[in-house]
Backbone bond lengths (Angstrom), bond angles and torsions (degrees), N, CA, C in turn:
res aa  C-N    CA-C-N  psi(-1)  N-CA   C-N-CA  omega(-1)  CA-C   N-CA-C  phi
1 X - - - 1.457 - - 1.521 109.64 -
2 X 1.332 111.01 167.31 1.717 115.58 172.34 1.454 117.03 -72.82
3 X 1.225 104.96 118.21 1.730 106.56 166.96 1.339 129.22 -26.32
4 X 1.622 94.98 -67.83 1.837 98.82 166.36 1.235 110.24 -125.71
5 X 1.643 124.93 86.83 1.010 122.91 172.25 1.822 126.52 -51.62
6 X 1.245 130.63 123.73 1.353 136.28 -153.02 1.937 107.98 -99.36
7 X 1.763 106.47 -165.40 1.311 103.55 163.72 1.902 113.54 -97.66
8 X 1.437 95.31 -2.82 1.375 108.84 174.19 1.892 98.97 -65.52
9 X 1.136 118.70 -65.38 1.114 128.98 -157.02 1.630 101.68 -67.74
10 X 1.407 118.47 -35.53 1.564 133.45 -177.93 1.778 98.14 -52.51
11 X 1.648 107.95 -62.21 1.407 118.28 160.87 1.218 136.98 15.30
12 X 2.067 80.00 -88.06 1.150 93.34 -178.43 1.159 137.74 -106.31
13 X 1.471 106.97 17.05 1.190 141.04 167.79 1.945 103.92 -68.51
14 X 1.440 110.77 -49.57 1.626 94.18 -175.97 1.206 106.15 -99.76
15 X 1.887 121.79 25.39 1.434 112.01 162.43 1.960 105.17 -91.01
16 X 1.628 96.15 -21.64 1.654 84.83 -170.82 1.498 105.26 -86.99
17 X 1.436 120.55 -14.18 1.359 108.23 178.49 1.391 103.00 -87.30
18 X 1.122 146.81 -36.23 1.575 153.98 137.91 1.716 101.95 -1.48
19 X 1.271 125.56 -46.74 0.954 114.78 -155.35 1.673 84.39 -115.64
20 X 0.968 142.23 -45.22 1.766 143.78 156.60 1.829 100.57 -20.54
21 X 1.262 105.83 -60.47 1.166 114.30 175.81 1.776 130.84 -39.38
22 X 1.389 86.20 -48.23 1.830 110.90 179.77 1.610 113.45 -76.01
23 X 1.115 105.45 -33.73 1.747 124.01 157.45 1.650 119.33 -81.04
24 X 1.022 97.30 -24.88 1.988 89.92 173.75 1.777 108.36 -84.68
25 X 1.735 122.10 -9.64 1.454 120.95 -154.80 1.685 81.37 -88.86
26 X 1.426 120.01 -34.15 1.773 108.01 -140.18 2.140 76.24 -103.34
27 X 1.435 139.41 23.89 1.197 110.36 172.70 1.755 95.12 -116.48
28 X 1.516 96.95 170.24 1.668 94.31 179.57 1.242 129.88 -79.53
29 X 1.085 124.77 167.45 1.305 123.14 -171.93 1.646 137.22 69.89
30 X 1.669 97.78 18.13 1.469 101.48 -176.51 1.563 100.02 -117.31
31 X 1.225 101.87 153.89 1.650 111.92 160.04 1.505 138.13 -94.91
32 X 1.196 101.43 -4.48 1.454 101.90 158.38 1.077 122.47 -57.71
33 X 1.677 120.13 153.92 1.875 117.07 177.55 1.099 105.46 80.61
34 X 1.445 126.05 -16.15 1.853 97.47 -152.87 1.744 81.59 -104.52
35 X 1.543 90.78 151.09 1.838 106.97 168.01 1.509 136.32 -67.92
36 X 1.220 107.06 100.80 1.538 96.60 -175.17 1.514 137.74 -23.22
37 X 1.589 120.92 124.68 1.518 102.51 175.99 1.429 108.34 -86.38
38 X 1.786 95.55 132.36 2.014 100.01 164.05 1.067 127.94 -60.37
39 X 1.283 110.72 -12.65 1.811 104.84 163.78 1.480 123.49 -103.06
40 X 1.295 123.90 18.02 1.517 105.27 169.00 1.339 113.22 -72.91
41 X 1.549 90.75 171.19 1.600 113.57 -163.68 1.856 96.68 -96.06
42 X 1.351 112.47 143.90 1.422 110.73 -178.42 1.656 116.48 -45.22
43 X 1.140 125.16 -44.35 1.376 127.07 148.87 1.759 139.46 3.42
44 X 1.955 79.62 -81.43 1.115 94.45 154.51 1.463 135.97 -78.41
45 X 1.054 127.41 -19.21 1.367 149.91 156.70 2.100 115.54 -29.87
46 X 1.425 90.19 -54.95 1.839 128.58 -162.35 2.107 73.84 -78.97
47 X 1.206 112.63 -61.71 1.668 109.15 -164.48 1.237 111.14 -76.57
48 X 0.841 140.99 8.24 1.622 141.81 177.10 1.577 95.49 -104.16
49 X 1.514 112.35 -51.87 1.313 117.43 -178.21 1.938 123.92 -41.58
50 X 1.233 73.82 -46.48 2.005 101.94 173.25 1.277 97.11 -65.11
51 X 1.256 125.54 -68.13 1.703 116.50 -173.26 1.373 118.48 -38.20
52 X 0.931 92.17 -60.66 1.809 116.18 163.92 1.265 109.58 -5.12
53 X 1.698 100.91 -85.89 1.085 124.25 -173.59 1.755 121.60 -63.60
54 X 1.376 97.71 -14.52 1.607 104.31 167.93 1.391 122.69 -78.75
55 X 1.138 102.97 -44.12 1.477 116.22 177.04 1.637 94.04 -50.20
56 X 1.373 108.46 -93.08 1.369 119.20 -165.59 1.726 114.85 -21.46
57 X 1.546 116.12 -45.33 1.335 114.66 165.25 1.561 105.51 -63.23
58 X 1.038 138.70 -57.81 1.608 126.15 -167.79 1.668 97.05 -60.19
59 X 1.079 140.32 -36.14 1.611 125.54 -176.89 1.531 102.55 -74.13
60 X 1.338 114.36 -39.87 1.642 116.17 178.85 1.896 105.66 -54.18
61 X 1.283 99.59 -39.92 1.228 107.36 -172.72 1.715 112.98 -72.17
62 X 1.234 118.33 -17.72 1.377 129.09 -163.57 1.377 80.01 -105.58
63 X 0.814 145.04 -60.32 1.984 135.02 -140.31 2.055 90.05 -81.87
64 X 1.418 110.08 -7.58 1.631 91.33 -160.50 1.546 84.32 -116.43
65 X 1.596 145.54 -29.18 1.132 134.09 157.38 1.448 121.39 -68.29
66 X 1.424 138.87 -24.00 1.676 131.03 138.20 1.628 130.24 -38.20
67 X 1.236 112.58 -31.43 1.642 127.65 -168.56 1.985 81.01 -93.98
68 X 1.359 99.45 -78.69 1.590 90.73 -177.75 1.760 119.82 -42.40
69 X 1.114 106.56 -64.91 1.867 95.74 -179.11 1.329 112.43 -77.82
70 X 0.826 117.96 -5.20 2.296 119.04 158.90 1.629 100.72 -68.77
71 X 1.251 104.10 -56.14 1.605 106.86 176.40 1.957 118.92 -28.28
72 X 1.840 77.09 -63.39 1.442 85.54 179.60 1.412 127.09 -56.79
73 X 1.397 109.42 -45.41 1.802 119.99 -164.49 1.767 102.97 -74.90
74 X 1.742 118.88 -14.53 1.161 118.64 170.91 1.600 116.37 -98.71
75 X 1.458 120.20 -1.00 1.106 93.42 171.91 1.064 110.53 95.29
76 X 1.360 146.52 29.41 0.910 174.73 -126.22 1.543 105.05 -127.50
77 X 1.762 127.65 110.52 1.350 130.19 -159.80 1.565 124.51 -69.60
78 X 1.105 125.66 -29.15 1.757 144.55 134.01 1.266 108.56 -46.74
79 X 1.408 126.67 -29.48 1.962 101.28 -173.38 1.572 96.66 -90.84
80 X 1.806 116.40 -47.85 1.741 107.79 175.57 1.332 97.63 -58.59
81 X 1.409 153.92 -87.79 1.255 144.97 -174.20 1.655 102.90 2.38
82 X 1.631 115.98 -80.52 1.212 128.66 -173.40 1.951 127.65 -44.43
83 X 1.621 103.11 -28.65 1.407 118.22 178.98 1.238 109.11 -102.87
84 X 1.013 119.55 -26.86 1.897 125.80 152.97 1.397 111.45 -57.97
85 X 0.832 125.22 -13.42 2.022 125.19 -166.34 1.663 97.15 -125.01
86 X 1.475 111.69 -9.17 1.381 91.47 171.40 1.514 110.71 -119.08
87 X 1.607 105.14 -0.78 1.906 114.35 149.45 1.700 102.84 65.07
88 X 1.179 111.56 40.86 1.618 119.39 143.17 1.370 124.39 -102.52
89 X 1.620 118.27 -32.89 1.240 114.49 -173.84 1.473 124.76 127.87
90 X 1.468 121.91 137.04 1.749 104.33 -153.35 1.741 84.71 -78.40
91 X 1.089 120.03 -22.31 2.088 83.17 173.36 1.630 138.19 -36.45
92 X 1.190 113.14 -15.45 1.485 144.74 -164.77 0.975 89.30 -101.90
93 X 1.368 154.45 -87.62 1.468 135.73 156.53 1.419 139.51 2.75
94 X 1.397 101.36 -47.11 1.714 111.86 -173.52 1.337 93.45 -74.79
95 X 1.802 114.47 -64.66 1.501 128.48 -172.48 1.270 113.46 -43.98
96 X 1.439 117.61 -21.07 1.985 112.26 -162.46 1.866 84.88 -100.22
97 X 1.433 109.94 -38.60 1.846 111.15 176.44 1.542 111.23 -44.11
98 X 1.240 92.97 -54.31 1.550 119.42 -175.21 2.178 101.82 -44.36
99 X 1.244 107.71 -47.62 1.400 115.64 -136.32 1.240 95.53 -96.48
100 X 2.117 110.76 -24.89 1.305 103.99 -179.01 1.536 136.15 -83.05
101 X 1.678 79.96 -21.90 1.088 97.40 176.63 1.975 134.77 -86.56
102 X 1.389 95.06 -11.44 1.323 109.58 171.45 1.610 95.84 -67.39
103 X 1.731 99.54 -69.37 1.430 113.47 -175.46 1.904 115.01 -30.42
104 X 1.680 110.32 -33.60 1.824 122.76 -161.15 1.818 80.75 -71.07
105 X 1.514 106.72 -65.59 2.011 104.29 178.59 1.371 112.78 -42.08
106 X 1.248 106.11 -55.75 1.760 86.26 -173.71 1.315 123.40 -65.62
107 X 1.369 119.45 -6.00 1.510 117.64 177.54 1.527 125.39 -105.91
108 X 1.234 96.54 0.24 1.733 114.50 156.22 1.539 112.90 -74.40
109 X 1.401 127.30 -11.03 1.407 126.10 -169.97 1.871 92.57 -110.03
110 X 1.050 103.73 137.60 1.326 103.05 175.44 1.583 139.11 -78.35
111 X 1.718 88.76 -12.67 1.712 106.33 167.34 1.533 119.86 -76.26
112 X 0.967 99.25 -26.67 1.478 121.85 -163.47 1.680 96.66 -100.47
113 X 0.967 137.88 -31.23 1.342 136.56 -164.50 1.695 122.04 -41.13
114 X 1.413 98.87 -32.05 1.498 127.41 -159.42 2.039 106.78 -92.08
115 X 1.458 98.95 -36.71 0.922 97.00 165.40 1.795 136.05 -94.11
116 X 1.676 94.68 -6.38 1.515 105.38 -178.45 1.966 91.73 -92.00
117 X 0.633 114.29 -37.53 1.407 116.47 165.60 1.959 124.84 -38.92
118 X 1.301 90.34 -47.55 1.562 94.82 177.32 1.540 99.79 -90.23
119 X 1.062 142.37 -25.00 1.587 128.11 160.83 1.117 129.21 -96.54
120 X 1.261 133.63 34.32 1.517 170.20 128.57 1.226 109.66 -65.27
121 X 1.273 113.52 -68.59 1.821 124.13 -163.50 1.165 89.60 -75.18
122 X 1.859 140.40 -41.42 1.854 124.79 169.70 1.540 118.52 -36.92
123 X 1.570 119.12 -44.06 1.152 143.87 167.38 1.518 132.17 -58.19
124 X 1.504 112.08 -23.83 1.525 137.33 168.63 1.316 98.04 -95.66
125 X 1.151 142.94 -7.76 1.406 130.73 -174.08 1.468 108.71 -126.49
126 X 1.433 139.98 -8.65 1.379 147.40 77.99 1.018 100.59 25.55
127 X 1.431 113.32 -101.46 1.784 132.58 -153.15 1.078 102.91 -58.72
128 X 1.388 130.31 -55.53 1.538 131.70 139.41 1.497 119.98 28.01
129 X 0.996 81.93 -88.81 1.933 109.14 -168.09 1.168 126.99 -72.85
130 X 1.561 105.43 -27.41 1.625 128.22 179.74 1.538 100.82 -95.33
131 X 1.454 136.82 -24.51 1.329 133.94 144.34 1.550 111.24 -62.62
132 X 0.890 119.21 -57.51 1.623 100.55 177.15 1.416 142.63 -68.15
133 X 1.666 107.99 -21.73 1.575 108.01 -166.03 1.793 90.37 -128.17
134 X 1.371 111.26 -9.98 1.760 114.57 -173.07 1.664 92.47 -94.70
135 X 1.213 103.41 -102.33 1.490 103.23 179.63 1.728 123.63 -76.08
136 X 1.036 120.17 35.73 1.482 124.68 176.40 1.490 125.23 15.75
137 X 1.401 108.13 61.96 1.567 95.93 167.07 2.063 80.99 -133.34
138 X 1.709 77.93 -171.54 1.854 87.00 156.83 1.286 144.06 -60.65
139 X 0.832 104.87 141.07 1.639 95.14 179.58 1.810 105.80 -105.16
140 X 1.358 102.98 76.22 0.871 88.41 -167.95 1.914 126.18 -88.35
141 X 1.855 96.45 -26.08 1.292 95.14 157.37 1.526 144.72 -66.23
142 X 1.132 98.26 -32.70 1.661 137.11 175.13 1.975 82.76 -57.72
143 X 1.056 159.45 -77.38 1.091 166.95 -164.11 1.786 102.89 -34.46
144 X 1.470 78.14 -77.33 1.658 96.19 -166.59 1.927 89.73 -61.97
145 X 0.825 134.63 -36.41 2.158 121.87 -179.71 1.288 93.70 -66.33
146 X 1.572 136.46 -46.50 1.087 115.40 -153.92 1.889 95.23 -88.00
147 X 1.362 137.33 -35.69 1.416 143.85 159.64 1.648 95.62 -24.12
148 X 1.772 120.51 -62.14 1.114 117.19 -160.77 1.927 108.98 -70.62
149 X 1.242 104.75 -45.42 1.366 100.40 177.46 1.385 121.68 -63.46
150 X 1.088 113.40 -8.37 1.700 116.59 178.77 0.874 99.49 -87.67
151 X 1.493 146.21 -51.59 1.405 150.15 -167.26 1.396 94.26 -67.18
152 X 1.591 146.36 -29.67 1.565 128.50 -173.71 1.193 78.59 -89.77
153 X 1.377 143.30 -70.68 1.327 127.40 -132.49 1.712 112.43 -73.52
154 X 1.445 117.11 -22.07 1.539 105.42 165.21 1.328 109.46 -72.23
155 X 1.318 138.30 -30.75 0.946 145.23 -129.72 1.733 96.49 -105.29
156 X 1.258 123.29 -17.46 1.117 129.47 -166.47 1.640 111.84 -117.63
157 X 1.431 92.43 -54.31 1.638 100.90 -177.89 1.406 117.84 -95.37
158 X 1.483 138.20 6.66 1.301 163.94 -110.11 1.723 91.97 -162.10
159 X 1.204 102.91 -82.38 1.477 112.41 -168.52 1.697 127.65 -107.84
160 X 1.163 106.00 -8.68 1.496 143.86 152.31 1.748 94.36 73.53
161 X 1.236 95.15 67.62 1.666 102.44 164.57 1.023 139.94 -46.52
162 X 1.467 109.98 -31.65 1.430 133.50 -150.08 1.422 79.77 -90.90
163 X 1.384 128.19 -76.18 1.504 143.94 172.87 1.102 132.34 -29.22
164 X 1.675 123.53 -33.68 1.473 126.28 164.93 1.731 94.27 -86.32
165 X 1.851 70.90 146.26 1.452 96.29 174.76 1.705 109.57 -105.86
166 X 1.354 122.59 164.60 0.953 119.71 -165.18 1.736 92.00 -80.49
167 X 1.365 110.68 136.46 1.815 90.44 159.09 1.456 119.85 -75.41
168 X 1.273 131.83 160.95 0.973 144.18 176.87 1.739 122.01 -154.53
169 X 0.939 121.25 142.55 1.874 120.04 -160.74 1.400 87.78 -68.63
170 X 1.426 119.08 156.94 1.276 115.24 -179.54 1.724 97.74 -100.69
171 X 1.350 105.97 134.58 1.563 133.19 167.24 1.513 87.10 -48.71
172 X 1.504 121.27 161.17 1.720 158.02 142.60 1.120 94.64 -131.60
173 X 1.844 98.71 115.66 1.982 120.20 159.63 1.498 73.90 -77.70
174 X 1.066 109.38 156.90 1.609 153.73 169.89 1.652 89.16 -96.99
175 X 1.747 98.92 118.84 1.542 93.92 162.50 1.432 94.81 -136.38
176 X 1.729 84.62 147.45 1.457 114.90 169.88 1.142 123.56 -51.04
177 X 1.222 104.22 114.55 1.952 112.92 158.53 1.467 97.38 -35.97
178 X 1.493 101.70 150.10 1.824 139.52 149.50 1.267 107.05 -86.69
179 X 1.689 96.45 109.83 1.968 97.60 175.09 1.027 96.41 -79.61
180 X 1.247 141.09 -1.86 1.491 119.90 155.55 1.764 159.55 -94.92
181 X 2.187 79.45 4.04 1.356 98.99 150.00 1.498 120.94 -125.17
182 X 1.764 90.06 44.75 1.831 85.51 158.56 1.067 101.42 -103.73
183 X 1.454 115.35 151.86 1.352 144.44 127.60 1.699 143.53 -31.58
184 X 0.825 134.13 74.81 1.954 117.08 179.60 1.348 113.99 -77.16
185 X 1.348 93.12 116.02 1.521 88.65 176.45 1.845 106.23 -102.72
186 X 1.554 117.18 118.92 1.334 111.50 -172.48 1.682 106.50 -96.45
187 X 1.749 112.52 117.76 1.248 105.39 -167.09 1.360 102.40 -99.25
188 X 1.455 108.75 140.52 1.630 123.75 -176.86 1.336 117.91 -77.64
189 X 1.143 112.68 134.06 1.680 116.29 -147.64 1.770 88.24 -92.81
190 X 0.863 108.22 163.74 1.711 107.96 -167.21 1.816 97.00 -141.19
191 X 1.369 77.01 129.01 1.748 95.82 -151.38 1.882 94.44 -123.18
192 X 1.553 74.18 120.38 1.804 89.46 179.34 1.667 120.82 -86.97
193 X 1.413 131.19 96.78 1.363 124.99 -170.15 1.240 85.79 -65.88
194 X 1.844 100.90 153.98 1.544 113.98 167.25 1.527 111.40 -96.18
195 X 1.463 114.90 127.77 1.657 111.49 -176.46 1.663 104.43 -75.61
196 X 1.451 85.16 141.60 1.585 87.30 -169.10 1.554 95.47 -129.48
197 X 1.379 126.90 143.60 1.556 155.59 -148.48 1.680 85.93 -105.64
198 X 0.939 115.14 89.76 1.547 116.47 150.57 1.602 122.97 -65.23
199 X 1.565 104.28 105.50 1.524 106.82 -174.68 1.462 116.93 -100.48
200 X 1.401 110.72 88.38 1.543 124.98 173.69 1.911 104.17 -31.35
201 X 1.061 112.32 123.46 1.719 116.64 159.58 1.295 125.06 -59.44
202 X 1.273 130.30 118.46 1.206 126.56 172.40 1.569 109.22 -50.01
203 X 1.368 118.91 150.72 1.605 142.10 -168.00 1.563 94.92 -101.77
204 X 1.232 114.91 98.15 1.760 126.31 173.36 1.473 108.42 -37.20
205 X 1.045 104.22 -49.96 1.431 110.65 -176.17 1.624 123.91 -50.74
206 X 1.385 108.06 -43.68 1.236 133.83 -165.55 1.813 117.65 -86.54
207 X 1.346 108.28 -12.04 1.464 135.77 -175.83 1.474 96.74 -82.80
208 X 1.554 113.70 106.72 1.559 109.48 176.55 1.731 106.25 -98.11
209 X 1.120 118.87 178.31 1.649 121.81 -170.69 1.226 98.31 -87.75
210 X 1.555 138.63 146.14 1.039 117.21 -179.06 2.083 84.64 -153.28
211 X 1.538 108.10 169.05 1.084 112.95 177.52 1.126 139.68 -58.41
212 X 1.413 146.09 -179.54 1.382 146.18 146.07 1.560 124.58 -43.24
213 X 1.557 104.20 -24.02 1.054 97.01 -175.01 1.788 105.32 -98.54
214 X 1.004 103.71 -54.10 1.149 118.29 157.25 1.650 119.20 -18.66
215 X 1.156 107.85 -66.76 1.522 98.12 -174.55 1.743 101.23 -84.85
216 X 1.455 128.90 12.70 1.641 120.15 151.02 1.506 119.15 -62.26
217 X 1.607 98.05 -72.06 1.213 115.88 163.61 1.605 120.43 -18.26
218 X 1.162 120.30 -63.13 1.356 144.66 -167.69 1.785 87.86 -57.63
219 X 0.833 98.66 -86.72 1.795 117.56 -177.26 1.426 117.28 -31.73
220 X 1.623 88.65 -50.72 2.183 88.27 167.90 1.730 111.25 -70.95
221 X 1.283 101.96 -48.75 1.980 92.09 173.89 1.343 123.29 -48.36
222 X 2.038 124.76 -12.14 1.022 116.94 -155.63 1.384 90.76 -94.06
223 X 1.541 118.78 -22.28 1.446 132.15 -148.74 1.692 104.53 -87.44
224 X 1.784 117.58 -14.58 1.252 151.60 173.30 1.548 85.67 75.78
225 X 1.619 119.92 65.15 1.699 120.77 173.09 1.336 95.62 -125.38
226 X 1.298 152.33 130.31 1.134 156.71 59.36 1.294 121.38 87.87
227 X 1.417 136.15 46.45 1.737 119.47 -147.59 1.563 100.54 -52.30
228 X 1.703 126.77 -39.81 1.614 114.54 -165.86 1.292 94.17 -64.25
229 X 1.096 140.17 2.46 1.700 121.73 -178.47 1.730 112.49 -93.42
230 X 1.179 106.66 -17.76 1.220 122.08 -146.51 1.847 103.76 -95.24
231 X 0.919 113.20 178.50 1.637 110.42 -174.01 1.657 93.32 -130.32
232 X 1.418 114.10 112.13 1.389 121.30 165.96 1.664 108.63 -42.94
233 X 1.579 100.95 141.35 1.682 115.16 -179.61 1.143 85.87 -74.47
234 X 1.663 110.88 173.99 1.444 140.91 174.41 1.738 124.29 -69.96
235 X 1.521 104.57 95.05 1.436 110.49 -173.15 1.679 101.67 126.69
236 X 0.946 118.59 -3.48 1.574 112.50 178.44 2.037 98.07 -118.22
237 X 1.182 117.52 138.63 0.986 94.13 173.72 1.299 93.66 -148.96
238 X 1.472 134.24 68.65 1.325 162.84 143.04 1.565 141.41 -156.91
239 X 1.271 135.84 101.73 1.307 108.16 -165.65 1.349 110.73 -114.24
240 X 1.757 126.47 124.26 0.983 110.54 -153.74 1.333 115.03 -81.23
């Protein structure tokens, strides 16, 4: 790592993940960029969120192992300083430049993430040891890379992040009918004639005179009433 890492180095640190970033949207299998769906379920909501947050560490993780193993493979006055003080030899330098930087590409791809992760963190645990028992201080960066690579690599190859998909309710496009395989069906309206009582005219001729009582009688049978029920009008006082 850099001795005194600066705001120079901070820089250009969020120009290369800036651009890690712009290359991680157009490969498969990532969730960055993409537009939230309005119908997920809180669930899914909580798991997209997590992806999220994975990704963003694997690009953090890629933009800061490119700057570090670029460092190295250029020669960089802190990295010979650093392989001089740990007295094997700058070949060990080139090879770890070499390793980080393959390792920084493969962890920009999201298939690959899981496995550039576990040969990264071999390399943090390395640095590890040669900070602690070689040159005796902390290791304190070496900690937090190898913290970060553990967190992708369970997280990926462990529980297979990369591989679940978020659920989401499945959309129905609405598709258009073919007006040319509809059908009309024209339904026949059903029409109730009203029965109607044809009332023949009495024949003048045929109408004989008949009594008072007589034409009561007549009048209550027409009414379908009962003459024995009935109470003779005033002046009849029988009805036969």
């Amino acid at each position: 790592m850099f001795n005194e890492p600066g705001l120079s180095h901070a820089l250009l640190l969020v120009v290369v993940v800036g651009a890690l970033y712009a290359l991680r949207k157009r490969l498969p299998g990532t969730y960055l960029g993409r537009s939230r769906d309005q119908f997920e379920s809180p669930l899914a909501r909580r798991r997209r969120r997590q992806l999220i947050a994975l990704e963003c560490t694997e690009l953090a993780l890629a933009g800061i192992f490119f700057l570090v193993g670029g460092a190295k493979l250029i020669g960089n006055h802190d990295m010979v300083e650093l392989f001089r003080s740990i007295g094997v030899g700058q070949w060990l330098r080139y090879v770890t430049g070499v390793f980080e930087v393959v390792g920084a590409a493969f962890m920009v791809v999201p298939l690959a993430s899981g496995a550039s992760a576990v040969a990264l963190g071999t390399v943090m645990i390395s640095a590890t040891l040669i900070e602690l028992f070689v040159l005796r201080r902390p290791p304190i960066a070496a900690m937090a890379c190898l913290s970060a690579h553990t967190y992708v690599a369970w997280s990926r190859l462990l529980h297979r992040a990369g591989s679940e998909h978020v659920f989401t309710p499945p959309m129905m496009d609405p598709t258009p009918a073919d007006p040319t395989t509809m059908e009309l069906t024209v339904m026949e309206p059903t029409t109730t004639e009203p029965t109607t009582i044809e009332q023949t005219p009495a024949d003048p001729s045929t109408i004989e005179s008949v009594g008072p009582a007589e034409v009561f009688v007549w009048v209550i049978r027409a009414d379908g009433i009962d003459p024995l029920d009935t109470i003779a009008p005033p002046g009849v006082s029988e009805i036969p």
